[in-house]
Backbone as ProteinMPNN parsed JSONL, in Angstrom:
{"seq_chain_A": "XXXXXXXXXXXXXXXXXXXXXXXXXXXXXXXXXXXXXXXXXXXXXXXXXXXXXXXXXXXXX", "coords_chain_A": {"N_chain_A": [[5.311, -6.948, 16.449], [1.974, -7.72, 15.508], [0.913, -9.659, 12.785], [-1.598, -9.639, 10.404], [-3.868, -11.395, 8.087], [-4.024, -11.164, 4.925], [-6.235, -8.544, 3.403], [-9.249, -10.229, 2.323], [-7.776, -12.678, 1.296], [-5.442, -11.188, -0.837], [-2.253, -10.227, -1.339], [-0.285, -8.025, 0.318], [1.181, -5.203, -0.036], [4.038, -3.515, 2.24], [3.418, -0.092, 3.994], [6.02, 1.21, 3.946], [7.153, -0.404, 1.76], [5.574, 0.325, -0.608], [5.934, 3.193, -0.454], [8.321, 3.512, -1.405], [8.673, 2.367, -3.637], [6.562, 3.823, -5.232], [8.305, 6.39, -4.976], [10.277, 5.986, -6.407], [8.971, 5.504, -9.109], [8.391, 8.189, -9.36], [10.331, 9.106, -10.425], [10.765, 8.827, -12.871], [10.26, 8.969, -16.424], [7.007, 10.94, -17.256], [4.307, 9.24, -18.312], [1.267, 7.4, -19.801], [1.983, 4.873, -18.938], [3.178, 5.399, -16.954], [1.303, 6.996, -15.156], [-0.574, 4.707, -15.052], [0.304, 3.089, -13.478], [0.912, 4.507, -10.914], [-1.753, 5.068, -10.184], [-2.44, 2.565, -9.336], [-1.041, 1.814, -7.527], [-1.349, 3.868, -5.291], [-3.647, 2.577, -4.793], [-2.968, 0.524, -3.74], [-1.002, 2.129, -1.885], [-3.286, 3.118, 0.172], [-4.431, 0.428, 0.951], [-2.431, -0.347, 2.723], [-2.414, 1.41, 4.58], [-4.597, 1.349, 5.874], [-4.778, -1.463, 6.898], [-2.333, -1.558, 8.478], [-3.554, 0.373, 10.347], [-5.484, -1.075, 11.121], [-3.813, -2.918, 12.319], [-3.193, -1.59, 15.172], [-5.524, -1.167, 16.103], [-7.71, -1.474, 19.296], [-8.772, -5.134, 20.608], [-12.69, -4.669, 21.818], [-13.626, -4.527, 25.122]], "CA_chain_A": [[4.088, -6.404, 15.88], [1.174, -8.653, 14.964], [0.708, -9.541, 11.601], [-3.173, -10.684, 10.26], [-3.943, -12.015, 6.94], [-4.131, -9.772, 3.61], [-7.877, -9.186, 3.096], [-10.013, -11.241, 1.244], [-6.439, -13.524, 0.841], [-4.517, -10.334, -1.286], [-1.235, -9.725, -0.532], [-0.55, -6.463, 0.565], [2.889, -4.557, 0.221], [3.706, -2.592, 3.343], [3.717, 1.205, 3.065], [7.173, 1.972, 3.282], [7.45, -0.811, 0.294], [4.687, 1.145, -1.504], [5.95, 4.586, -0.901], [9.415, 3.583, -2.161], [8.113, 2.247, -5.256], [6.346, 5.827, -5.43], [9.756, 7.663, -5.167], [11.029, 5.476, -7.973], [7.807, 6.086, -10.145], [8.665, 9.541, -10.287], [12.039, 9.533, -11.331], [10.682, 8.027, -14.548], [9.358, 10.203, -17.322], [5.654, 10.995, -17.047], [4.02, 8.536, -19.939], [0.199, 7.085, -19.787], [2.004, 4.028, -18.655], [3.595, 6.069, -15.402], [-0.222, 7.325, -14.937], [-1.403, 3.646, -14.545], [1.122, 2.647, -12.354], [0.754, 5.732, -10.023], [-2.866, 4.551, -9.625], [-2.098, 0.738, -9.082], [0.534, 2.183, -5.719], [-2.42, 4.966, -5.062], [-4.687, 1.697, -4.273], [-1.955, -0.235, -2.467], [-1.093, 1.946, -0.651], [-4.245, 3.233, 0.854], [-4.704, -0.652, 1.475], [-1.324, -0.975, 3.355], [-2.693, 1.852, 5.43], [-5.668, 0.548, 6.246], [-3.821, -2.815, 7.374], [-1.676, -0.587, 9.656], [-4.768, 1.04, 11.167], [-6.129, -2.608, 11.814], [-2.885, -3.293, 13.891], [-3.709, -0.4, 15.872], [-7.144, -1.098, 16.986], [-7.893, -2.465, 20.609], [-10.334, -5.246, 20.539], [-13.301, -4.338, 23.163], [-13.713, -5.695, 25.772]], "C_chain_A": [[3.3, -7.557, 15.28], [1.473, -8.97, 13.843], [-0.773, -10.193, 11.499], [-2.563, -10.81, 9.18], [-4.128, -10.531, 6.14], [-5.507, -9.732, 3.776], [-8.422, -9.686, 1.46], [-8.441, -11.708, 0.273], [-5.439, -13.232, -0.438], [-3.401, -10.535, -0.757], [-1.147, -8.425, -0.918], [0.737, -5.655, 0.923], [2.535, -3.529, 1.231], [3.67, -1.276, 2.731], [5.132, 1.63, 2.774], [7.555, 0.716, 1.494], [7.109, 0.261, -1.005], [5.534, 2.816, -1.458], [7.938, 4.121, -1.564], [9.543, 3.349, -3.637], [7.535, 3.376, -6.094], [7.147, 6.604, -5.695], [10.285, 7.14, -6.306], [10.456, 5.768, -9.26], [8.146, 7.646, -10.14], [9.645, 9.933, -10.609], [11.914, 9.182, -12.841], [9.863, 9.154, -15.289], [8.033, 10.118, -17.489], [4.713, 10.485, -18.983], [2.704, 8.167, -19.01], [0.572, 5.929, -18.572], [2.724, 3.996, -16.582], [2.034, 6.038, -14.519], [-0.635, 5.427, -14.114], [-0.991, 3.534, -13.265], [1.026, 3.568, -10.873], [-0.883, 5.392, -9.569], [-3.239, 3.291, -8.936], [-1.869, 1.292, -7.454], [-0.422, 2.901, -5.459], [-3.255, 4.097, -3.949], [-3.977, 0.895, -3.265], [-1.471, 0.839, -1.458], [-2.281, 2.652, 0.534], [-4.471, 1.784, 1.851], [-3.736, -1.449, 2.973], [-1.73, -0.071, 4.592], [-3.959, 1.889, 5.931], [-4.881, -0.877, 7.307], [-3.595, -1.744, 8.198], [-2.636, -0.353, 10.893], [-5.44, 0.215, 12.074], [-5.232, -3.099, 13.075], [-2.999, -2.482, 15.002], [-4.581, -0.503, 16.939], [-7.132, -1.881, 17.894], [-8.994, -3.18, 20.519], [-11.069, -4.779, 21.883], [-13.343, -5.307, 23.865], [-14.886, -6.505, 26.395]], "O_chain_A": [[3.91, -8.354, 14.567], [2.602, -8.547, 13.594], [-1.153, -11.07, 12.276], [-1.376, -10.585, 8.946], [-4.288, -9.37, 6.515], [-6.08, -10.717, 4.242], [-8.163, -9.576, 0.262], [-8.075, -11.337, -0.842], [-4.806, -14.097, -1.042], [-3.398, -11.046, 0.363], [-1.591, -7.812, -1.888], [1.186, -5.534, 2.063], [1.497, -2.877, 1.335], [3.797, -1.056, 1.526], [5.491, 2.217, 1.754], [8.074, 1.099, 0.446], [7.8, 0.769, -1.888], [5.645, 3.471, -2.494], [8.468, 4.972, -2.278], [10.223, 3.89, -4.509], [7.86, 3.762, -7.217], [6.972, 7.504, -6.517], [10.746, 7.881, -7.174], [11.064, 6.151, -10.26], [8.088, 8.199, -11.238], [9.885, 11.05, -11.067], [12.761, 9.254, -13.732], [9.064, 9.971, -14.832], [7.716, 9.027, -17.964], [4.596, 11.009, -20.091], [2.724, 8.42, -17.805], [-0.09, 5.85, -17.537], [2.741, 3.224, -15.623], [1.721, 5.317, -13.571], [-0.878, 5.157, -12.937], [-1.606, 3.765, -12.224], [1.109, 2.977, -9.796], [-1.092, 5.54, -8.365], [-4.165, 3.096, -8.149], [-2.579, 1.073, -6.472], [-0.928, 1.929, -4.9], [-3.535, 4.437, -2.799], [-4.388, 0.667, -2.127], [-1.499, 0.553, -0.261], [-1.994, 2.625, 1.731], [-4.637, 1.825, 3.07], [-3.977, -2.364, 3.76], [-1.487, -0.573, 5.689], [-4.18, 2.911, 6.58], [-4.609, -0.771, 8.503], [-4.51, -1.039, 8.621], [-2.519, -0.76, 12.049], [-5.85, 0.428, 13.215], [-5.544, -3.474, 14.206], [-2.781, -3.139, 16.021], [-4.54, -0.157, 18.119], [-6.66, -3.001, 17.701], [-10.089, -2.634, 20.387], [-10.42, -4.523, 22.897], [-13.201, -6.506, 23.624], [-14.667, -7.583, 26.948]]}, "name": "protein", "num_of_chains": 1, "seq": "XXXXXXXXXXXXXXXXXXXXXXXXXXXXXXXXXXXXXXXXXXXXXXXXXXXXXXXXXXXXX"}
């Protein structure tokens, strides 16, 4: 599988990283500081699936 660059030179945890970090975040007791964190992984991993999507695409021809 390809790999590109992160964008704009991020790094970018894959999704299964991200959604495992997710399953761990909710084993923890629901505090402000859960909240952040749950938004942080929210943004990653949208970003990781994005990426994904990019490997995906055929260029035209």
């Amino acid at each position: 599988m390809p790999t590109s660059p992160p964008p704009r030179g991020r790094a970018c945890m894959s999704a299964a990283a991200v959604n495992t970090a997710i399953r761990r975040l909710m084993g923890t007791p629901a505090t402000r500081e859960r909240h952040t964190e749950w938004q942080r992984l929210l943004v990653l991993w949208a970003q990781a699936a994005e990426a994904t999507d990019q490997d995906h695409i055929e260029p035209a021809a």
